[in-house]
N, CA, C and O atoms as a GROMACS GRO file, in nm:
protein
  420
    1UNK      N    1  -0.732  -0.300   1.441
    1UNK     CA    2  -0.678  -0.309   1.307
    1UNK      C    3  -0.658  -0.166   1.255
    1UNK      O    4  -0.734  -0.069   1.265
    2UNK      N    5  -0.543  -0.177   1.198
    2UNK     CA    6  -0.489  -0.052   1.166
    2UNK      C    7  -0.521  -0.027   0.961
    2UNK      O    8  -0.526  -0.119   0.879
    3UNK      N    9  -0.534   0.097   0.938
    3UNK     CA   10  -0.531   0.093   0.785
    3UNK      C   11  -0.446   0.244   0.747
    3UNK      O   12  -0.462   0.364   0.765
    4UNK      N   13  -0.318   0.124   0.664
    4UNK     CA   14  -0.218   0.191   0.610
    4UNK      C   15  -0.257   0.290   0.466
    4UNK      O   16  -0.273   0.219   0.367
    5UNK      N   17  -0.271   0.423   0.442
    5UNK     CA   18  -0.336   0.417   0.297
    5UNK      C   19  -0.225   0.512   0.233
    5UNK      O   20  -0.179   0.616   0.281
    6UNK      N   21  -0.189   0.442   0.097
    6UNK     CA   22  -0.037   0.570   0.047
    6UNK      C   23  -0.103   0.555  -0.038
    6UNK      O   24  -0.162   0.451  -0.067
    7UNK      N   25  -0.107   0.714  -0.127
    7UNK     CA   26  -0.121   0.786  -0.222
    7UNK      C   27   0.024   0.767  -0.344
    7UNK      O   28   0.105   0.860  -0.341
    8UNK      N   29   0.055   0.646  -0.448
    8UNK     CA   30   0.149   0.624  -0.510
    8UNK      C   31   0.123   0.712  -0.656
    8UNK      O   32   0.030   0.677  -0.730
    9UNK      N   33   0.179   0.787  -0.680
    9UNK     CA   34   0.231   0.894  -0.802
    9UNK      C   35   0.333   0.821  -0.878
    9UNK      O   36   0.449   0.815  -0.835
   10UNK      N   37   0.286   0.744  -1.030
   10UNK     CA   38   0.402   0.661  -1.107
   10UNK      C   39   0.465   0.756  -1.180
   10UNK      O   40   0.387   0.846  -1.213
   11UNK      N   41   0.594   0.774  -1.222
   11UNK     CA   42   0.619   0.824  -1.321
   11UNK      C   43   0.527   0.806  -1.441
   11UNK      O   44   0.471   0.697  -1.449
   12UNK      N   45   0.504   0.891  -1.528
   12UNK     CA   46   0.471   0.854  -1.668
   12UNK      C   47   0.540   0.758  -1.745
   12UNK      O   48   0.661   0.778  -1.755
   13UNK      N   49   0.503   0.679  -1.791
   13UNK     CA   50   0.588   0.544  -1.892
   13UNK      C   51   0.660   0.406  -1.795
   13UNK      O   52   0.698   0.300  -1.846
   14UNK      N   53   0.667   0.443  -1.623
   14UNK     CA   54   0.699   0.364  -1.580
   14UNK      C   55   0.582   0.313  -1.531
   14UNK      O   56   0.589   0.313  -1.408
   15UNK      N   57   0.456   0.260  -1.577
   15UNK     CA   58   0.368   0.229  -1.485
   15UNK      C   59   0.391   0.035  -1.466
   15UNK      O   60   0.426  -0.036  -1.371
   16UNK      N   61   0.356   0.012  -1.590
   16UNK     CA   62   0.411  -0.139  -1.621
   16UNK      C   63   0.506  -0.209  -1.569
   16UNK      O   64   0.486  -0.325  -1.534
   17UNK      N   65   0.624  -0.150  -1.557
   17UNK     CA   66   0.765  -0.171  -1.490
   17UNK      C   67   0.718  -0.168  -1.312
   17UNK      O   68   0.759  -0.247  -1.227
   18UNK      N   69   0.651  -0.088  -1.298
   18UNK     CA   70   0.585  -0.064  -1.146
   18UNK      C   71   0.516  -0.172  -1.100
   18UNK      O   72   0.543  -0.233  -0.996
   19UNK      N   73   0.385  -0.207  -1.210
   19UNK     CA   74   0.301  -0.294  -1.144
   19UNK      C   75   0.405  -0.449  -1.137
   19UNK      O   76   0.399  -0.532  -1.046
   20UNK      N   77   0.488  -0.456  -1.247
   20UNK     CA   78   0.556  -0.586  -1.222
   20UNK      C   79   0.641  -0.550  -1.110
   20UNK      O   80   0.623  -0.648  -1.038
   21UNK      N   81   0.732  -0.464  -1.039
   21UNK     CA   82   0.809  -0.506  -0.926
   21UNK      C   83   0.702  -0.485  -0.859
   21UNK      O   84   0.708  -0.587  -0.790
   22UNK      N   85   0.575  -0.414  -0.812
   22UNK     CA   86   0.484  -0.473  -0.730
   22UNK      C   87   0.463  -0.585  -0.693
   22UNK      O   88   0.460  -0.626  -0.577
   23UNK      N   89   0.438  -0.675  -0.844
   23UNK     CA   90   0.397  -0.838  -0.808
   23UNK      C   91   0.504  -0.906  -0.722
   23UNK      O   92   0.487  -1.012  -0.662
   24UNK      N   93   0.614  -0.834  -0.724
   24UNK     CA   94   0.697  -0.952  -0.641
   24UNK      C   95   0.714  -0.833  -0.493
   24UNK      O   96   0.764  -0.883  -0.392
   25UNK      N   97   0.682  -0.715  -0.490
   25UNK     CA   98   0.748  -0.657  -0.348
   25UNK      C   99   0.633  -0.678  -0.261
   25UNK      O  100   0.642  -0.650  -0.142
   26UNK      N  101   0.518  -0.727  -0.315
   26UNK     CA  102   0.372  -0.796  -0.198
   26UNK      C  103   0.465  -0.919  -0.139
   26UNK      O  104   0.436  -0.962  -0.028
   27UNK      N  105   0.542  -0.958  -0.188
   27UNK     CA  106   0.513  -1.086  -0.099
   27UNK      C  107   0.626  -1.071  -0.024
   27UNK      O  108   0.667  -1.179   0.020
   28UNK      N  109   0.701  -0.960   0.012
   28UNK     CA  110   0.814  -0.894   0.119
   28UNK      C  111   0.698  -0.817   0.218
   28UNK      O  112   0.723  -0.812   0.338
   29UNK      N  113   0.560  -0.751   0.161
   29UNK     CA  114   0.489  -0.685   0.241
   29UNK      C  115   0.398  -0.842   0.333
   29UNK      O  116   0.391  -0.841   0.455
   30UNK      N  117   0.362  -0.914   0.283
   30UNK     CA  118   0.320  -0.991   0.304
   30UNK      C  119   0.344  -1.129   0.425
   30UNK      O  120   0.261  -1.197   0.484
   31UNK      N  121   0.504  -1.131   0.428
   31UNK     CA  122   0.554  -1.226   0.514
   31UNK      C  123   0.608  -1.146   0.625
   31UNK      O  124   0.697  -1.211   0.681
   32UNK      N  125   0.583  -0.983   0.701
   32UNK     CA  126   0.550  -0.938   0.776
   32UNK      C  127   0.489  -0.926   0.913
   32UNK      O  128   0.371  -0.890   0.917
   33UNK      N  129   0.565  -0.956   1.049
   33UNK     CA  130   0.472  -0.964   1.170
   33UNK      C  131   0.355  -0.838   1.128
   33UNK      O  132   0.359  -0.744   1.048
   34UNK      N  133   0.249  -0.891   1.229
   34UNK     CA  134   0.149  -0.766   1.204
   34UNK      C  135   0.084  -0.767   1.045
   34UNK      O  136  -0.014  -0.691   1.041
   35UNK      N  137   0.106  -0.820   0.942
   35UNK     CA  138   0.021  -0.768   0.834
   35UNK      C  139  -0.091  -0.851   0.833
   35UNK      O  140  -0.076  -0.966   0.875
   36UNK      N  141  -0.196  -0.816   0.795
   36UNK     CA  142  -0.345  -0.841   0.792
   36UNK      C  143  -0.401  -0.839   0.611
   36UNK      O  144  -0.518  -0.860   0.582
   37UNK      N  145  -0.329  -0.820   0.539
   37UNK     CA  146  -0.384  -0.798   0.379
   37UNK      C  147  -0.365  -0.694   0.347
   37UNK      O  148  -0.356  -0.606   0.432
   38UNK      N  149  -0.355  -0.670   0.227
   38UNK     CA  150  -0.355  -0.527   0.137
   38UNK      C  151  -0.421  -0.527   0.002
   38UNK      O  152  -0.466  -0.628  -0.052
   39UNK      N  153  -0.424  -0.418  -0.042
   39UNK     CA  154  -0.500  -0.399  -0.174
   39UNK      C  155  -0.371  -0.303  -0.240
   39UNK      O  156  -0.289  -0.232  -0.182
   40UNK      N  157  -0.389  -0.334  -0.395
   40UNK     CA  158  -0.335  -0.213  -0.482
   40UNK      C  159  -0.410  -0.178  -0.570
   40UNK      O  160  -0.448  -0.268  -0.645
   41UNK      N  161  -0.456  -0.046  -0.595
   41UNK     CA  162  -0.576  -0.023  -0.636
   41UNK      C  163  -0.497   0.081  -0.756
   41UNK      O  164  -0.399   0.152  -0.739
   42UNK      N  165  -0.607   0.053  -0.922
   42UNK     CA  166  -0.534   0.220  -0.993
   42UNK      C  167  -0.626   0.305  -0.968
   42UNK      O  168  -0.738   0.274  -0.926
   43UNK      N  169  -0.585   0.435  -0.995
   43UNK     CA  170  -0.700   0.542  -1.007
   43UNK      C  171  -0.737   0.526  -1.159
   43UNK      O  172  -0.653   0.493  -1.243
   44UNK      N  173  -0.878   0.554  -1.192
   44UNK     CA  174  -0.906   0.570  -1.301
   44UNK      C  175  -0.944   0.680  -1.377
   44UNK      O  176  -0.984   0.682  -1.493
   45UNK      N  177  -0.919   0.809  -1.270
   45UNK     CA  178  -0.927   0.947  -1.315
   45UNK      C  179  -0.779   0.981  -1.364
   45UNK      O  180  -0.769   1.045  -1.469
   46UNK      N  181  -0.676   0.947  -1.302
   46UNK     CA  182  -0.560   1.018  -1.307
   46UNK      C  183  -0.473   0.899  -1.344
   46UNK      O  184  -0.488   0.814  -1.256
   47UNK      N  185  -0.378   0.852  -1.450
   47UNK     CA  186  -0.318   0.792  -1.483
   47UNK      C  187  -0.193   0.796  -1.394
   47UNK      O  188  -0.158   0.901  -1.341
   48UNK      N  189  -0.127   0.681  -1.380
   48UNK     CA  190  -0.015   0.685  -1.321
   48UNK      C  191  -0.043   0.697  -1.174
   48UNK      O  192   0.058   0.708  -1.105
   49UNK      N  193  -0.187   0.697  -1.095
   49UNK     CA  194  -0.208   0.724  -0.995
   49UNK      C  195  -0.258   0.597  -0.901
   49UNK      O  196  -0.368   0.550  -0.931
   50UNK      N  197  -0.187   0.537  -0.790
   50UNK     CA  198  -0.265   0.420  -0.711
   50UNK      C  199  -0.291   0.453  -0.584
   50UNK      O  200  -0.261   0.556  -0.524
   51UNK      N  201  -0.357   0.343  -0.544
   51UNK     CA  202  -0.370   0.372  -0.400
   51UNK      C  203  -0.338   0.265  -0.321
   51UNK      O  204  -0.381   0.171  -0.388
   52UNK      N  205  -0.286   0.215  -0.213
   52UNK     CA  206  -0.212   0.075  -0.210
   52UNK      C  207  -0.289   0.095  -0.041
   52UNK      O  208  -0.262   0.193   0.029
   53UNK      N  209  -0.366   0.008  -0.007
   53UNK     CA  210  -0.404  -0.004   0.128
   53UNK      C  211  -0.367  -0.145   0.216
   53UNK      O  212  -0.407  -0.257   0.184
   54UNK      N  213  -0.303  -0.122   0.307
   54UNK     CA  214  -0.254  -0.227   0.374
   54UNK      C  215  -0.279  -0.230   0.554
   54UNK      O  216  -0.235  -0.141   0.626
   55UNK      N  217  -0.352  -0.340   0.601
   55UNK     CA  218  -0.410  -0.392   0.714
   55UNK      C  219  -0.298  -0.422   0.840
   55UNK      O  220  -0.218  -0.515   0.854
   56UNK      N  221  -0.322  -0.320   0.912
   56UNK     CA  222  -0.214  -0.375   0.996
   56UNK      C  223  -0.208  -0.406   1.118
   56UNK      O  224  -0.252  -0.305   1.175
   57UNK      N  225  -0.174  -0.504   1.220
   57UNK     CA  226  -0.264  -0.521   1.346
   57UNK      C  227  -0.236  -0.377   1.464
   57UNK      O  228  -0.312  -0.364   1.559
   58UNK      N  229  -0.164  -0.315   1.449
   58UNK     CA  230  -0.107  -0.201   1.520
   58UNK      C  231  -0.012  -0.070   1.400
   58UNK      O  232   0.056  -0.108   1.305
   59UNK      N  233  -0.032   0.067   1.433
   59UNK     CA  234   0.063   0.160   1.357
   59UNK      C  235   0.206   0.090   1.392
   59UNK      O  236   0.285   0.092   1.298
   60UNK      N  237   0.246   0.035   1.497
   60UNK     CA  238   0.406   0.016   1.506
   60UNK      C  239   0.475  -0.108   1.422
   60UNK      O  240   0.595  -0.137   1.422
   61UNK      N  241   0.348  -0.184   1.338
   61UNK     CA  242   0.386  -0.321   1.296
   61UNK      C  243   0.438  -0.263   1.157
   61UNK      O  244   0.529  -0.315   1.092
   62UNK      N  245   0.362  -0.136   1.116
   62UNK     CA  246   0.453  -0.039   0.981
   62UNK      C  247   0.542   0.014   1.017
   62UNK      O  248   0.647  -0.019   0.962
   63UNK      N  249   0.547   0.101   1.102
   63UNK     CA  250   0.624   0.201   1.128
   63UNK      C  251   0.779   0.186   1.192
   63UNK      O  252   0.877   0.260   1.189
   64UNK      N  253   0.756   0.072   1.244
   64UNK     CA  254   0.884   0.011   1.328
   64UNK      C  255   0.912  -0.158   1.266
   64UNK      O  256   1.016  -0.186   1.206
   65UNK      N  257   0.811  -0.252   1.289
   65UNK     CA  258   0.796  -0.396   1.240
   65UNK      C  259   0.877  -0.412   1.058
   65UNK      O  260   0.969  -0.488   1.029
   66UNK      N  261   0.805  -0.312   0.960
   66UNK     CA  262   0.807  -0.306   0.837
   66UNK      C  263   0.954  -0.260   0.784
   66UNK      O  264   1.038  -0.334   0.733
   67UNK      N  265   0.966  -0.124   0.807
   67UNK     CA  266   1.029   0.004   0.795
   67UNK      C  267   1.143  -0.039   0.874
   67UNK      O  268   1.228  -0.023   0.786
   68UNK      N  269   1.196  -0.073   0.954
   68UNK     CA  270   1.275  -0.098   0.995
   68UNK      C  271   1.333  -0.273   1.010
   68UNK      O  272   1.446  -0.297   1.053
   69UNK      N  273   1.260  -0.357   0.978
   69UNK     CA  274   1.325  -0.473   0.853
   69UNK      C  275   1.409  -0.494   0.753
   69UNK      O  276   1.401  -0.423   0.654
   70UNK      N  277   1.529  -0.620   0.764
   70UNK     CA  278   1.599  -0.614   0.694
   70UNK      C  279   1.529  -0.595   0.530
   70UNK      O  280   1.576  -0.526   0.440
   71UNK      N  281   1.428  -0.662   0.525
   71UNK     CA  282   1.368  -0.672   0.373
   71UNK      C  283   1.303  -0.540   0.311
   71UNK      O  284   1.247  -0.544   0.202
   72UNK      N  285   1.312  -0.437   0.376
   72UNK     CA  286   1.261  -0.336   0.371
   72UNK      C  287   1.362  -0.254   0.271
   72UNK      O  288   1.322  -0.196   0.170
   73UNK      N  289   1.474  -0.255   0.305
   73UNK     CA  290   1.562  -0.221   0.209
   73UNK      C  291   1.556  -0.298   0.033
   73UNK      O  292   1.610  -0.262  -0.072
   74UNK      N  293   1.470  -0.407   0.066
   74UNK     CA  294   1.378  -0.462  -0.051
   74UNK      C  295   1.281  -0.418  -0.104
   74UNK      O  296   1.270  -0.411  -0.227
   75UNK      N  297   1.222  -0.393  -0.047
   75UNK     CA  298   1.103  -0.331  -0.104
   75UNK      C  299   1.146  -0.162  -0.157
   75UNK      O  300   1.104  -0.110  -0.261
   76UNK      N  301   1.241  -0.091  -0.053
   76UNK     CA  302   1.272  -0.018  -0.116
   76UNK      C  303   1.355   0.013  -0.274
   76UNK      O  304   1.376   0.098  -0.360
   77UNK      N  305   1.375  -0.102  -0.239
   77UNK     CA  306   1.485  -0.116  -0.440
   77UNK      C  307   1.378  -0.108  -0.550
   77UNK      O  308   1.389  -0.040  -0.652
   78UNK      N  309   1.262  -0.192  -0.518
   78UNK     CA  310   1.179  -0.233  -0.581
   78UNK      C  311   1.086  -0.130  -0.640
   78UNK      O  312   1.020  -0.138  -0.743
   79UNK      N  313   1.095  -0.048  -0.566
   79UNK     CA  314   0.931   0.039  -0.593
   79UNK      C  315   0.998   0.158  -0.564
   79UNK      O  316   0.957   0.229  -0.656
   80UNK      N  317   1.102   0.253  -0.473
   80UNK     CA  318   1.093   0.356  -0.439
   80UNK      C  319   1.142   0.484  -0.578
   80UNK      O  320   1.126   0.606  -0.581
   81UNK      N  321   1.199   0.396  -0.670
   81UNK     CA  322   1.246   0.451  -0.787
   81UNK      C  323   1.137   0.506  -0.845
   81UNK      O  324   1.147   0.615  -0.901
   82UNK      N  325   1.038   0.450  -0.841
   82UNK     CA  326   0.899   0.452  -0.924
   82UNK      C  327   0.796   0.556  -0.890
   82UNK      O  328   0.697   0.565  -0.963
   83UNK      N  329   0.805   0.614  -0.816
   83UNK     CA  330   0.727   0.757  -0.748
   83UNK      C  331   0.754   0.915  -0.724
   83UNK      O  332   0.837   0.947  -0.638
   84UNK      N  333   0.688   1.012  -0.794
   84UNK     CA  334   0.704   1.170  -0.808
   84UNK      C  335   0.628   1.206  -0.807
   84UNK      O  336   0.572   1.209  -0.917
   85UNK      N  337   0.554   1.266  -0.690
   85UNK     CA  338   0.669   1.284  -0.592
   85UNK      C  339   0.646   1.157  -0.467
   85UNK      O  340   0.546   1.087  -0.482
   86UNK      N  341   0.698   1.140  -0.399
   86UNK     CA  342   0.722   1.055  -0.303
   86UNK      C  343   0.579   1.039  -0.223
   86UNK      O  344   0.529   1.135  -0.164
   87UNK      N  345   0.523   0.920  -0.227
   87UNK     CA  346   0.382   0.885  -0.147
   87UNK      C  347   0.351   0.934   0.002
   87UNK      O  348   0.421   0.899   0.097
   88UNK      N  349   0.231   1.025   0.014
   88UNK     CA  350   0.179   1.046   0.131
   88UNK      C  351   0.108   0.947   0.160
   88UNK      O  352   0.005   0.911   0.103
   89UNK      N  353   0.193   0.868   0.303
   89UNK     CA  354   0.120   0.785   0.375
   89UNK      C  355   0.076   0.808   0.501
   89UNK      O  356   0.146   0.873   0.579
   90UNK      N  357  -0.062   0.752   0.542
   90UNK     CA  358  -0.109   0.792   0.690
   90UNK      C  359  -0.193   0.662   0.722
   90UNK      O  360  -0.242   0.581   0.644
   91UNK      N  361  -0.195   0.665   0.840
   91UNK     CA  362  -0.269   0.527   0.872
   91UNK      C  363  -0.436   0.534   0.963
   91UNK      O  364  -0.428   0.622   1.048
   92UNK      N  365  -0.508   0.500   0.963
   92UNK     CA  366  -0.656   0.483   0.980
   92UNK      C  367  -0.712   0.439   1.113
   92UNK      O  368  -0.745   0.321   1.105
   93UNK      N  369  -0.725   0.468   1.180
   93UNK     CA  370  -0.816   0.345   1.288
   93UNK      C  371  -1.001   0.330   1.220
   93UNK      O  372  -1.039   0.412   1.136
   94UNK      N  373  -1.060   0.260   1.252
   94UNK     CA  374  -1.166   0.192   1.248
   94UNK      C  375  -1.264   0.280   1.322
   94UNK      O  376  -1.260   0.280   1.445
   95UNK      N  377  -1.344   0.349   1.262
   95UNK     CA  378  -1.490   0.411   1.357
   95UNK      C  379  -1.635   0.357   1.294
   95UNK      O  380  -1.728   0.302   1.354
   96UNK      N  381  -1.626   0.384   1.184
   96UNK     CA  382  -1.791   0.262   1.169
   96UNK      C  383  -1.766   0.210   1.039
   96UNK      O  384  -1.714   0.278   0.950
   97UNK      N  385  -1.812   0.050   1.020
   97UNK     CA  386  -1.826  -0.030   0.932
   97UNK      C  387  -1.973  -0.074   0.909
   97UNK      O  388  -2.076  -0.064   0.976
   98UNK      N  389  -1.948  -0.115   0.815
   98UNK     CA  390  -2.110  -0.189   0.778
   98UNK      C  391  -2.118  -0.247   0.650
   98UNK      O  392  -2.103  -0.170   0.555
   99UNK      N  393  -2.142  -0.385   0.622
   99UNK     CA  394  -2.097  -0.448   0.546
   99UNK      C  395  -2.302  -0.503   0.518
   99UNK      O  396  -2.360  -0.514   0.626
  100UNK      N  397  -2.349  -0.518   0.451
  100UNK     CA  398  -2.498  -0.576   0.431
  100UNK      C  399  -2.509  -0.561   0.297
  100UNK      O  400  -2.417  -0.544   0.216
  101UNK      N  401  -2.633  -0.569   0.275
  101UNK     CA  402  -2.718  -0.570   0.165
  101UNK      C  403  -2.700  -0.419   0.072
  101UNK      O  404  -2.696  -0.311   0.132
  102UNK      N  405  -2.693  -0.424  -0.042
  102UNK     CA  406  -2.714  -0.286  -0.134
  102UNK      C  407  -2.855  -0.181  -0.095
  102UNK      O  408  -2.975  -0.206  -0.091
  103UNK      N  409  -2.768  -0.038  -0.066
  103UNK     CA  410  -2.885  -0.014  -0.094
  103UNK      C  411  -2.986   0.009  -0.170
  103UNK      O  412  -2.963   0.038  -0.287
  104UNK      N  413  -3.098   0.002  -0.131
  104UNK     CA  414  -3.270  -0.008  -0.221
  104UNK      C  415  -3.339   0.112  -0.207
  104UNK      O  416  -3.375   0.152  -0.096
  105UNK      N  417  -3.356   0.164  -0.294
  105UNK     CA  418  -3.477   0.333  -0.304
  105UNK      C  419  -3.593   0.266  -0.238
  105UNK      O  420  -3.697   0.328  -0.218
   0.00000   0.00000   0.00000
């Protein structure tokens, strides 16, 4: 499992306008060979700032599967207006997890 992570920069005043074509460009990310789930996350230090993480079973199911989809030119209508400067994305492999109990002093 792959993890997609872009750094999204909103314009100022377009954030609202953003999160709504979000609500509808998930479900173009979503009906995707290869996707596994995503998150859209805000920053709460820096306004206008998200972080959008998306699960992918291989780098080529973004990079080629996604990105090179007719609907992609969808998603690009949707959202690419909405970012300055343009999102640094990089993708993740998996080296240690651990999911348990909180830790206790």
């Amino acid at each position: 499992m792959i993890l997609e992570v872009a750094i999204l920069d909103v314009i100022p005043g377009k954030t609202d306008a953003f999160e709504h074509n979000f609500e509808s460009a998930q479900r173009i990310l979503s009906r995707m060979e290869g996707y596994a789930g995503h998150q859209l996350r805000r920053c709460m230090e820096k306004t206008g700032r998200y972080v959008l993480l998306v699960n992918w079973e291989t780098v080529e199911h973004h990079t080629v599967g996604f990105r090179q989809h007719p609907l992609y030119q969808e998603w690009k209508a949707l959202l690419h207006e909405f970012y300055d400067p343009f999102p640094t994305v990089e993708h993740y492999q998996p080296l240690f997890a651990f999911s348990g109990p909180a830790y206790q002093p």
